[in-house]
C-alpha positions in Angstrom: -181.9 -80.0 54.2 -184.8 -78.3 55.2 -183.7 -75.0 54.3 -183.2 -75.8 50.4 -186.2 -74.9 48.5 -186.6 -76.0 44.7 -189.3 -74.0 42.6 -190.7 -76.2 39.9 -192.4 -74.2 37.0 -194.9 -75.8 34.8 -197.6 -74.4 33.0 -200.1 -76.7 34.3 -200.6 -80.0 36.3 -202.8 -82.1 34.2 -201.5 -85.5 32.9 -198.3 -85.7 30.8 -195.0 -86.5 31.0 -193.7 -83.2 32.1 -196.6 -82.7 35.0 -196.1 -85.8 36.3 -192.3 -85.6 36.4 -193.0 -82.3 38.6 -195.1 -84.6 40.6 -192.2 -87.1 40.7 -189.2 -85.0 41.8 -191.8 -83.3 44.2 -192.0 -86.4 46.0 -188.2 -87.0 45.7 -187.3 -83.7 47.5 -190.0 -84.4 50.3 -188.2 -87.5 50.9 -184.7 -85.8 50.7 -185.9 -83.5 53.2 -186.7 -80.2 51.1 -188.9 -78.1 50.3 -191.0 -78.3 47.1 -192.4 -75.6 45.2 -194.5 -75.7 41.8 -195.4 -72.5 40.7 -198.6 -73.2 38.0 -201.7 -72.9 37.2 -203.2 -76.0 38.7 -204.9 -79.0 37.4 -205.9 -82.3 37.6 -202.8 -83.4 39.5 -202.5 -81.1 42.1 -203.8 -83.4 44.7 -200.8 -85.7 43.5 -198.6 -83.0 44.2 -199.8 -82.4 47.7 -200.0 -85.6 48.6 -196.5 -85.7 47.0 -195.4 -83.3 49.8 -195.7 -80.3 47.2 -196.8 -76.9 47.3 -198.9 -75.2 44.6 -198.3 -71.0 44.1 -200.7 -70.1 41.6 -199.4 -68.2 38.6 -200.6 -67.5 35.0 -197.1 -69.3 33.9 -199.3 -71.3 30.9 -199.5 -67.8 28.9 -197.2 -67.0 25.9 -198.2 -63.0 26.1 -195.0 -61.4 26.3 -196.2 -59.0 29.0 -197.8 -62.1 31.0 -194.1 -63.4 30.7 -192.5 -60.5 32.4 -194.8 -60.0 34.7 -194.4 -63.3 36.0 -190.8 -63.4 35.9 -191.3 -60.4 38.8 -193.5 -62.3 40.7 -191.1 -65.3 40.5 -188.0 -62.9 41.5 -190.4 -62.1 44.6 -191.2 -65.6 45.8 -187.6 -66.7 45.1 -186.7 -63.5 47.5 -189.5 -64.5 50.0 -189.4 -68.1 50.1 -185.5 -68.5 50.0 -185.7 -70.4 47.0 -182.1 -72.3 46.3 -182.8 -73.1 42.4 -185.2 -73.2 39.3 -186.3 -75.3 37.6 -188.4 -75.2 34.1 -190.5 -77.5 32.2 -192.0 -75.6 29.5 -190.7 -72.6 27.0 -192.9 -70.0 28.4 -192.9 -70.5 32.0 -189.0 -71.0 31.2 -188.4 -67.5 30.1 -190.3 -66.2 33.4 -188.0 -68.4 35.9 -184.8 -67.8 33.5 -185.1 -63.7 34.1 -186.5 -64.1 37.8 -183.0 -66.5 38.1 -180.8 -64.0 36.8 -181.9 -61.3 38.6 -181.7 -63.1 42.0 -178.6 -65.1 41.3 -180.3 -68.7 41.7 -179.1 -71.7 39.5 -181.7 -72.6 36.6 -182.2 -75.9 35.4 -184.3 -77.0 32.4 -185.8 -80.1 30.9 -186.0 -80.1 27.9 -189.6 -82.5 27.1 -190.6 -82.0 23.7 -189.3 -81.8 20.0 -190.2 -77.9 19.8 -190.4 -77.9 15.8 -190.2 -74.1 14.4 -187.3 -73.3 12.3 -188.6 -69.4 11.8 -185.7 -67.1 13.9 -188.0 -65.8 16.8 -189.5 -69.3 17.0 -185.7 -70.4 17.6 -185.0 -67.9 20.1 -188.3 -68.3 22.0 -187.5 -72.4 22.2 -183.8 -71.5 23.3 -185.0 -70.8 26.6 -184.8 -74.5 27.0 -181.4 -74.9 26.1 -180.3 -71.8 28.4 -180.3 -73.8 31.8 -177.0 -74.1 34.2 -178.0 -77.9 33.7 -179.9 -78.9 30.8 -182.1 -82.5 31.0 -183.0 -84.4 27.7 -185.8 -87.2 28.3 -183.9 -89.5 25.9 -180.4 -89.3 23.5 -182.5 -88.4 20.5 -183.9 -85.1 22.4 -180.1 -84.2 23.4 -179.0 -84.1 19.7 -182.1 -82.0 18.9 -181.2 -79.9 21.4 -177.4 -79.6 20.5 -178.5 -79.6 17.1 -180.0 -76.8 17.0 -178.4 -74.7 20.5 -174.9 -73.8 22.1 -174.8 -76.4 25.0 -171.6 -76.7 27.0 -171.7 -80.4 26.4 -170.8 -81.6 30.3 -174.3 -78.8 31.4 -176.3 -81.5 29.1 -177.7 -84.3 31.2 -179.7 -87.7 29.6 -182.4 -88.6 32.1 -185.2 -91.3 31.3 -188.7 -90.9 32.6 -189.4 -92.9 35.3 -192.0 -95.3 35.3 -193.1 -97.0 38.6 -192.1 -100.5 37.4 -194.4 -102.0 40.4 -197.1 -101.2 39.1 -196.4 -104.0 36.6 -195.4 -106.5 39.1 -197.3 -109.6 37.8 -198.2 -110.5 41.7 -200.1 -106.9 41.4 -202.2 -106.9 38.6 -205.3 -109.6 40.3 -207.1 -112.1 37.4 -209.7 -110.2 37.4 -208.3 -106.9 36.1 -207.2 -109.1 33.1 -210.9 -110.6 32.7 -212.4 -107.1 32.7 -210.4 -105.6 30.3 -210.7 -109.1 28.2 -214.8 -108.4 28.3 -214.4 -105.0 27.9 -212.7 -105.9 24.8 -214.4 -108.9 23.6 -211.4 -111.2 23.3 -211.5 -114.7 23.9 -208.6 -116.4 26.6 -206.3 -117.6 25.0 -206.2 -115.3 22.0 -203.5 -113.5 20.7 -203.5 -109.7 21.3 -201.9 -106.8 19.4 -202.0 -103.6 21.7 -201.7 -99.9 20.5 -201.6 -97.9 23.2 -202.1 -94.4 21.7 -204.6 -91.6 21.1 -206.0 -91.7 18.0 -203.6 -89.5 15.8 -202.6 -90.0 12.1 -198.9 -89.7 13.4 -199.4 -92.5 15.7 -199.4 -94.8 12.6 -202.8 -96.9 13.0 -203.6 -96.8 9.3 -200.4 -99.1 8.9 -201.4 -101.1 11.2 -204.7 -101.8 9.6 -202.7 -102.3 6.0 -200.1 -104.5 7.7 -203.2 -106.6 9.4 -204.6 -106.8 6.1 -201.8 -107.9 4.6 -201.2 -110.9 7.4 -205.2 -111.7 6.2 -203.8 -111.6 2.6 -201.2 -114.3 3.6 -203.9 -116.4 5.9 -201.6 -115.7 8.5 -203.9 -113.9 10.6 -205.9 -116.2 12.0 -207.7 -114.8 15.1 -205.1 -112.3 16.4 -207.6 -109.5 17.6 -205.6 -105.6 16.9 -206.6 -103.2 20.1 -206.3 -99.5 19.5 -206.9 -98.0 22.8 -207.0 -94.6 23.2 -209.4 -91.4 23.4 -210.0 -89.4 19.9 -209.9 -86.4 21.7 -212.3 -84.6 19.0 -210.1 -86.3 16.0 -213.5 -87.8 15.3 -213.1 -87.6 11.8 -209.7 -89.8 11.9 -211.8 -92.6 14.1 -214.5 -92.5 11.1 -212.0 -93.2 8.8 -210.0 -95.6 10.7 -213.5 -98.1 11.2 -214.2 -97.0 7.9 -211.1 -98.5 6.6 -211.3 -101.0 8.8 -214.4 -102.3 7.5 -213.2 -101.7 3.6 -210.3 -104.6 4.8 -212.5 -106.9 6.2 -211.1 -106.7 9.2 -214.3 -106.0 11.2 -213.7 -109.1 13.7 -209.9 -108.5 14.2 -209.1 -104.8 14.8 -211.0 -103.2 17.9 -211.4 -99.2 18.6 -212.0 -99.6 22.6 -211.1 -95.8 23.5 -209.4 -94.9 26.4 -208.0 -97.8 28.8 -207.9 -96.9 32.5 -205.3 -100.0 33.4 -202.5 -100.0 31.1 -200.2 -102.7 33.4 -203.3 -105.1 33.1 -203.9 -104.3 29.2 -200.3 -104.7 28.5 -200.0 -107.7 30.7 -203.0 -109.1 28.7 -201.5 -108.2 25.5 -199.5 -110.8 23.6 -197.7 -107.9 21.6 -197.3 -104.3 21.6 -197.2 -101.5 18.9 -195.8 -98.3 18.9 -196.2 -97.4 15.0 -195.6 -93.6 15.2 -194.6 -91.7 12.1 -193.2 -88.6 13.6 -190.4 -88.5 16.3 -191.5 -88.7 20.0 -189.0 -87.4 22.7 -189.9 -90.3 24.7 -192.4 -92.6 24.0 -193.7 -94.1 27.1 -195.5 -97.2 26.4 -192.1 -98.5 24.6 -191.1 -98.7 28.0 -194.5 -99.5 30.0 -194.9 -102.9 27.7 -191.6 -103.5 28.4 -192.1 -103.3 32.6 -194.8 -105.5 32.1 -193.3 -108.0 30.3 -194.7 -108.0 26.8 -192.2 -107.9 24.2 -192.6 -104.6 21.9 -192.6 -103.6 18.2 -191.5 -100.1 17.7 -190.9 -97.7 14.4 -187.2 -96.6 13.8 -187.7 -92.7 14.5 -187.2 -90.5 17.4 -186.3 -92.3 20.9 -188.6 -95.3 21.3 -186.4 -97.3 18.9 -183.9 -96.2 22.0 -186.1 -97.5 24.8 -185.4 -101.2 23.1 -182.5 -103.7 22.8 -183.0 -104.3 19.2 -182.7 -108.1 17.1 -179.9 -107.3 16.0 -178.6 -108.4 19.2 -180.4 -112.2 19.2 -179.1 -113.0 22.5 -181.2 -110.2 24.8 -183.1 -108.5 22.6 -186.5 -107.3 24.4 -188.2 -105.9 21.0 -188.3 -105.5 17.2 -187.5 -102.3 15.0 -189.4 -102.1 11.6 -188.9 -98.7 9.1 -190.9 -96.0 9.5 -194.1 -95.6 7.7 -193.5 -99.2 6.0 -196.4 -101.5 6.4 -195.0 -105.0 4.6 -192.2 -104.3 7.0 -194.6 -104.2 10.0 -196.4 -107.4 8.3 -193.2 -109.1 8.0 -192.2 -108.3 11.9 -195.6 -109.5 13.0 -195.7 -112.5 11.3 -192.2 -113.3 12.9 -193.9 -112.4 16.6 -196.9 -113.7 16.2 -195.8 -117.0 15.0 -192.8 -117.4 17.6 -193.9 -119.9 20.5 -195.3 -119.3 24.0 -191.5 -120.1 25.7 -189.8 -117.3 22.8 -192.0 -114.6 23.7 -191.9 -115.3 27.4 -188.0 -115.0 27.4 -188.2 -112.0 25.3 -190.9 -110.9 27.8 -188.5 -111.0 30.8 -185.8 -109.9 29.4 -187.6 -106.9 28.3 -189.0 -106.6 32.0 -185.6 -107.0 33.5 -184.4 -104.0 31.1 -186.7 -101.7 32.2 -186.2 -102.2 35.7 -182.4 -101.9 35.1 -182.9 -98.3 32.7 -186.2 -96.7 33.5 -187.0 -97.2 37.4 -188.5 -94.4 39.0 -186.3 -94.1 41.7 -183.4 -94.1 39.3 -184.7 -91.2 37.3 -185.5 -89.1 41.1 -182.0 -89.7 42.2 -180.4 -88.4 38.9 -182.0 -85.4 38.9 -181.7 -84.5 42.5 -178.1 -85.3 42.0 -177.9 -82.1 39.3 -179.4 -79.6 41.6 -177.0 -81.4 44.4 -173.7 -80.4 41.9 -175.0 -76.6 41.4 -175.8 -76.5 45.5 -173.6 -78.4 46.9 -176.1 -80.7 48.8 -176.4 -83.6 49.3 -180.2 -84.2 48.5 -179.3 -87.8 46.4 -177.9 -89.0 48.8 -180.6 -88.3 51.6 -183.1 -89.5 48.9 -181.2 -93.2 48.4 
C-alpha cells in the first residue's frame, strides 16, 4: 500500500474538529500502510500530525484571494504530479476550490467533508460553498449537515457519506481518569464532594445559550429546588469580554453568586465530565456536530441537549424510557430547561448511573475513533480500489 498517497488539504492545523480529523485519518493511513500528505499552513497541531506519521507541505491554502486560490491549485497539480498523489481530499471551502481544479486537471478522485453549516444565501456565496458539495465522495459530520448540504446542492445521493467524529472513547475510561484529576478540577472549581454539578462545556458565546441557563437556575431557586447544585461554565471568552461581564453581571442580579461558576478554559474534559453530575449543551443556533454531546456521553454522564442542529442526534432521547442516554428540551426555552433539570437533578444516584452507562455504551457503539478512521478509509478504498480499511482493521 505504500505507493497510495492521500493529500489532505486544510487551511490550518490548529485545534478544531476539521484539523484534528486530518490528524486522525493521518494516523489511519500510517497504519494502513500509506502515505499521508497535509498540504497547510501549519499550526499548533503539526507535531500531532508528525507524530501521526504525517507530512506537512506548506501552502498559503487558508487565503480566500481568488488569485492565492489559483495559484495554489497549480502548485497542488504539481505535487499531485510529483509525489504520485492517488486522491484529494478537502476540509475547508477555499483550500477546496485549489484541490478541486488541481484534481481535475490531473485526473485524481476528490473527496470533501463537509464540517460546517456555511450560512450565505447571496448567489456567489452559494457557489463559493458549493465547492464542498462538488466531491466524487461527499462526508457530512452528522444527518443534519447532509440535509443542509442536499438542501441547498445537487448530490448524487449514494456520493453523500454520514460519518461521525471520532472521539477516543479511552480517554474516558473510568480506570484512566486517577482521583486526583477529579480533586484538582473540584479545587479549581470550589465544589464540595458530594455536590451536584451542572457542566457547560462551551466558549463563552451568546449562541451557546448560557443566559438560559442562568434564567433556568433562577428559576429552580424560584422553586427552592436548587439547593446547592453548583452551574460550571467552562470555557475561554476569547475576547467576548463584554458577554462574560454581562453573564457575572446577570449572575449576580439572580442571586446566583454561590451556584453558577465562570472557571474559563478546562484543560481535562474526561475528568470535568466525569466529575460532573449533568451536562448542558444549551446552544441556540445549529452546530454540525456538537462534540461534548458526545464526550459527556463517553464519560458516562448523562446529557441535556437543545432540539436544533445535530446534537439532539448524538442522543437516544426519553421518549424512548427504556435506553435513553439524555434529555431534549426546546430551543431557547428556559422553563423548559428548568423543568428538565428539575427532573435530572432530582432523579436518584442508581437512575443517573444507568442512564450514565447506557449513554457510555452508546458512544462507544456510534462514535469510536476507530470506527470513524475505518469509514473513511473505506471511501477513498471504493474510488481506488484498495484495500486501505481493511489493512487498517
Amino acid at each position: 500500500m505504500s505507493d497510495v498517497t492521500i493529500l489532505q488539504v486544510v487551511p490550518r492545523l490548529e485545534t478544531g474538529g476539521s484539523e484534528q480529523s486530518t490528524v486522525e485519518i493521518a494516523d489511519a493511513l500510517t497504519r494502513a500502510g500509506a502515505k499521508a500528505l497535509v498540504a497547510t499552513e501549519g499550526g499548533r497541531l503539526a507535531t500531532a500530525l508528525a507524530r501521526a506519521g504525517g507530512e506537512i507541505i506548506e501552502l498559503p491554502v487558508a487565503s480566500k484571494n481568488p488569485m492565492t486560490i489559483l495559484a495554489n491549485a497549480n502548485r497542488l497539480k504539481r505535487i499531485v504530479e510529483e509525489r504520485n498523489v492517488s486522491l484529494l481530499h478537502a476540509r475547508s471551502r477555499a483550500p477546496a476550490w485549489s484541490a478541486f481544479l488541481a484534481a481535475k486537471a490531473t485526473h485524481r478522485p476528490f473527496v470533501t467533508t463537509y464540517h460546517g453549516a456555511y450560512s450565505g444565501r447571496a448567489r456567489l456565496k452559494t457557489l463559493y460553498n458549493s465547492v464542498m458539495a462538488r466531491g466524487d465522495r461527499v462526508i457530512a459530520n452528522s444527518h443534519y449537515t447532509a440535509a443542509l448540504v442536499a438542501s441547498r446542492h445537487s448530490v448524487v445521493p449514494e456520493h453523500m457519506h454520514v460519518i461521525y467524529r471520532g472521539i477516543d472513547l479511552s480517554a474516558f475510561e473510568p480506570d484512566q481518569i486517577a482521583p486526583e484529576r477529579l480533586a484538582r478540577l473540584r479545587s479549581a472549581w470550589g465544589v464540595e464532594e458530594g455536590q451536584l454539578i451542572v457542566l457547560q462545556a462551551a466558549r463563552l458565546s451568546r449562541w451557546k445559550g448560557h443566559i438560559h441557563t442562568i434564567e433556568a437556575a433562577q428559576a429552580l431557586r424560584a422553586r427552592n429546588e436548587l439547593g446547592n447544585t453548583m452551574f460550571i461554565f467552562a470555557g475561554d471568552a476569547q475576547g467576548r469580554d463584554d458577554y462574560r461581564a454581562e453573564l457575572e453581571a446577570k449572575i449576580g442580579e439572580a442571586g446566583l453568586s454561590s451556584n453558577v461558576r465562570l472557571v474559563g478554559h478546562c484543560d481535562d474534559i474526561p475528568a470535568a465530565f466525569t466529575l460532573a453530575t449533568l451536562a448542558l449543551v444549551a446552544s441556540t443556533r445549529a452546530e454540525t456536530f456538537g462534540r461534548t454531546s458526545v464526550e459527556s456521553q463517553a464519560a458516562g454522564c448523562p446529557v441535556i441537549v437543545t432540539d436544533i442542529g445535530a446534537a439532539s442526534e448524538n442522543v437516544v432521547a426519553q421518549s424512548d424510557s427504556q435506553s435513553f442516554t439524555g434529555w431534549v428540551v426546546p430551543t431557547a426555552d428556559s422553563e423548559a430547561l428548568a423543568a428538565c433539570l428539575s427532573e435530572a437533578l432530582t432523579a436518584s444516584p442508581q437512575e443517573l448511573a444507568a442512564i450514565g452507562e447506557r449513554a457510555r455504551m452508546h458512544a462507544k457503539a456510534r462514535f469510536a475513533l476507530r470506527k470513524m478512521q475505518q469509514a473513511t478509509l473505506a471511501i477513498y478504498d471504493a474510488l481506488l480500489g484498495t484495500e486501505l480499511a481493511a489493512r487498517f482493521r
